[in-house]
SERO-4910 file (N, C-alpha, C, O; in steps of 0.05 Angstrom, whole numbers):
BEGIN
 pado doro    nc1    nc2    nc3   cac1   cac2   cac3    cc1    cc2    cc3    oc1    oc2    oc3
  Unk    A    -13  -1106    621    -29  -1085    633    -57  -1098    638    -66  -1111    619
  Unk    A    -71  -1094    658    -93  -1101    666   -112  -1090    658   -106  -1070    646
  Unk    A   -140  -1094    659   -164  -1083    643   -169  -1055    664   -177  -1034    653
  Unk    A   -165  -1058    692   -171  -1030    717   -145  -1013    698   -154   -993    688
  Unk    A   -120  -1018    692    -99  -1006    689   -104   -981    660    -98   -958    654
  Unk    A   -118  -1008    645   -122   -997    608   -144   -977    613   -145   -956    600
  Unk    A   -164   -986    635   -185   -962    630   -176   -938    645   -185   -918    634
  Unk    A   -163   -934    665   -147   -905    675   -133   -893    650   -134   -869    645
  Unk    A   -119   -914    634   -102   -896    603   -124   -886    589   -125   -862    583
  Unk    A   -142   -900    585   -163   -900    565   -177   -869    575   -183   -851    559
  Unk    A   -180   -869    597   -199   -849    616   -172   -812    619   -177   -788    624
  Unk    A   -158   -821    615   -128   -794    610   -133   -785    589   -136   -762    581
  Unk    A   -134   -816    572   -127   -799    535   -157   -780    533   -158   -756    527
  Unk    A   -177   -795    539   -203   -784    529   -203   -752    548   -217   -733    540
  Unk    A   -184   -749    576   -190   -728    581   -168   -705    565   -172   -682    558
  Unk    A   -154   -715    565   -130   -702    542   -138   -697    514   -127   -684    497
  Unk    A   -156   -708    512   -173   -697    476   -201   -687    489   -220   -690    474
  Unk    A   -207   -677    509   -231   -662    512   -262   -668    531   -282   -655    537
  Unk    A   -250   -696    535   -270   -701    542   -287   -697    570   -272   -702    589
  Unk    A   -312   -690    577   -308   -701    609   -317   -724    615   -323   -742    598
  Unk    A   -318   -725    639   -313   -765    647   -337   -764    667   -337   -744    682
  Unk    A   -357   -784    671   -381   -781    677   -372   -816    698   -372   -837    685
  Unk    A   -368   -816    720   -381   -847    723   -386   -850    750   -377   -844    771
  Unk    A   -417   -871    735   -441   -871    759   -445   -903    756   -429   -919    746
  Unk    A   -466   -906    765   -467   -935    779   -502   -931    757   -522   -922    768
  Unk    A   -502   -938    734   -522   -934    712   -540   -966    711   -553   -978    694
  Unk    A   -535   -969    725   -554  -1012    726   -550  -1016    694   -569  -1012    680
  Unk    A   -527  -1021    684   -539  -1037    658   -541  -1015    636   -527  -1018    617
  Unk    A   -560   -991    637   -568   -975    618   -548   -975    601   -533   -994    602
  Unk    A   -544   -956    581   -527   -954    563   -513   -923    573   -524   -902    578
  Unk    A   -484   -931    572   -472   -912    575   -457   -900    551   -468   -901    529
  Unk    A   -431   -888    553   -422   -883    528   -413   -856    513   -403   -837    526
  Unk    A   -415   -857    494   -404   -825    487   -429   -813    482   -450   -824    478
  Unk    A   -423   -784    481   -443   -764    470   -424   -739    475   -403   -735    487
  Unk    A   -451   -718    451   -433   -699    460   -462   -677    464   -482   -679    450
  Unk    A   -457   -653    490   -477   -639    495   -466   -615    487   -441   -614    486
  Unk    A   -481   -594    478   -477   -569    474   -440   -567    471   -428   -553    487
  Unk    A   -433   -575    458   -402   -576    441   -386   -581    467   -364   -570    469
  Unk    A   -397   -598    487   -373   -620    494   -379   -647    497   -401   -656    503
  Unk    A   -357   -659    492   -366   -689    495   -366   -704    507   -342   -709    512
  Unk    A   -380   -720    518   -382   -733    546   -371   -768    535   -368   -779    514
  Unk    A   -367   -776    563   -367   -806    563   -376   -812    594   -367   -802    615
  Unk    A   -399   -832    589   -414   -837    618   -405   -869    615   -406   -882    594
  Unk    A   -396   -878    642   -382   -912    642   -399   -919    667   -403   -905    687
  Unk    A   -407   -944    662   -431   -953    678   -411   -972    698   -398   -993    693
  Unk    A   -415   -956    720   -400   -974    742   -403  -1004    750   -385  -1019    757
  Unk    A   -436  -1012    746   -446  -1029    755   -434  -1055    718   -446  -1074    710
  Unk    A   -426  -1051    715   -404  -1068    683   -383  -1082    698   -375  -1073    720
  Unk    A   -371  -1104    686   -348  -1108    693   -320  -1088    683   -320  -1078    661
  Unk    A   -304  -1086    697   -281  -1068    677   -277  -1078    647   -265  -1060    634
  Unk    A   -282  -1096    634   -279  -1102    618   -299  -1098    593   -296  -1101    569
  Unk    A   -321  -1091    611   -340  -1079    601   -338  -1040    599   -345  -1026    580
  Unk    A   -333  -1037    612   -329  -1019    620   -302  -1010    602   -310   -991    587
  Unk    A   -276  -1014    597   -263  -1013    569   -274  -1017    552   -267  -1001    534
  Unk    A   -294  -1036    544   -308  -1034    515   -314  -1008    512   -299   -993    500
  Unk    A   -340  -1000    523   -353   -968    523   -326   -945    520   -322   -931    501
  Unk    A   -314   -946    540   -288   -923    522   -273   -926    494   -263   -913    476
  Unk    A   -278   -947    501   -262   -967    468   -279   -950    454   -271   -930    443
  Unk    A   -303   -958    454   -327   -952    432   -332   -929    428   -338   -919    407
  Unk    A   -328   -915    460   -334   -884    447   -308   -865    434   -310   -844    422
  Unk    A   -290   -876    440   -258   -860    421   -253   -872    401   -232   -864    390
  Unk    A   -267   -895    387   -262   -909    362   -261   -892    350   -239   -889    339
  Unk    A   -285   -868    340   -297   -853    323   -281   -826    322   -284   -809    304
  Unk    A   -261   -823    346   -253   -796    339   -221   -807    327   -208   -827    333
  Unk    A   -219   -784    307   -193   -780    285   -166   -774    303   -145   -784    295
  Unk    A   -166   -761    322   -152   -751    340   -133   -772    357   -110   -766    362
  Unk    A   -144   -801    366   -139   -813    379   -118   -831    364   -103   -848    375
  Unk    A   -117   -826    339    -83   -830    316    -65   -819    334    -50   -830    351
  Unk    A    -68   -792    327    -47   -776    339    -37   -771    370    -23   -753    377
  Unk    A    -48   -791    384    -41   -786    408    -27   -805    416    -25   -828    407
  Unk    A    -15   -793    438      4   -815    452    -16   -835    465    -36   -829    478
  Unk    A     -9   -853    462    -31   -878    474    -11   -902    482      2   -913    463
  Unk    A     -9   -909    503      4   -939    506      4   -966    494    -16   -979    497
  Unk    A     21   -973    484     23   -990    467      6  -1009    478    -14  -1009    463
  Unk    A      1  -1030    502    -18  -1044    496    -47  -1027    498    -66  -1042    494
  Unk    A    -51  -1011    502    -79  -1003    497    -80   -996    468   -101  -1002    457
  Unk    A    -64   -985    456    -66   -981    425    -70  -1008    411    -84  -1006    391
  Unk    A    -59  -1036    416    -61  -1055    408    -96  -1064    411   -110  -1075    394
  Unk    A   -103  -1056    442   -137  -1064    444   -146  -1049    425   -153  -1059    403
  Unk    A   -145  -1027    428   -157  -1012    408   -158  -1021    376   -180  -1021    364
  Unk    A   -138  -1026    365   -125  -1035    341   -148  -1069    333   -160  -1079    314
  Unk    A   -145  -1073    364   -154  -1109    353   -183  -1101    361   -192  -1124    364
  Unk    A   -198  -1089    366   -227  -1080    363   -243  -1075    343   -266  -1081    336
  Unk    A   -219  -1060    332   -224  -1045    311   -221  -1064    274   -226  -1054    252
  Unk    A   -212  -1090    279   -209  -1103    258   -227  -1123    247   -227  -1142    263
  Unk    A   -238  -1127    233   -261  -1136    217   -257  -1171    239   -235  -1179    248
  Unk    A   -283  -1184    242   -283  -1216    258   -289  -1227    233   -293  -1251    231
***
């Protein structure tokens, strides 16, 4: 699976656990998770490579408990998995 491919999964699951999906063309800034008045956003900076651009979803669903329990595609569960393991 391709990095355009993993961030469309990546960008389902996060909308399937709540999230909404924010993406703009941010130069660089920092995008990412947050959450406003009890929902939680993820803003992905267009101007990133996709691979950059999977990091930041990476980074912002690391933190939720939820993303165990969901159906997630095995190689994106594996990025996820190998992110997530001590270097």
């Amino acid at each position: 699976m391709h990095s355009v491919e993993m961030i469309e999964c990546a960008i389902d699951l996060a909308k399937r656990l709540g999230y909404e999906i924010r993406q703009d063309w941010l130069g660089g800034a920092n995008g990412g998770g947050c959450e406003l008045r009890g929902t939680k956003w993820l803003f992905l900076d267009l101007s990133l490579s996709p691979e950059e651009r999977l990091e930041q979803l990476a980074d912002a669903l690391a933190d939720d408990p939820r993303v165990a329990d969901a159906h997630v595609p095995t190689e994106l569960r594996t990025y996820f998995n190998r992110r997530s393991e001590p270097h």
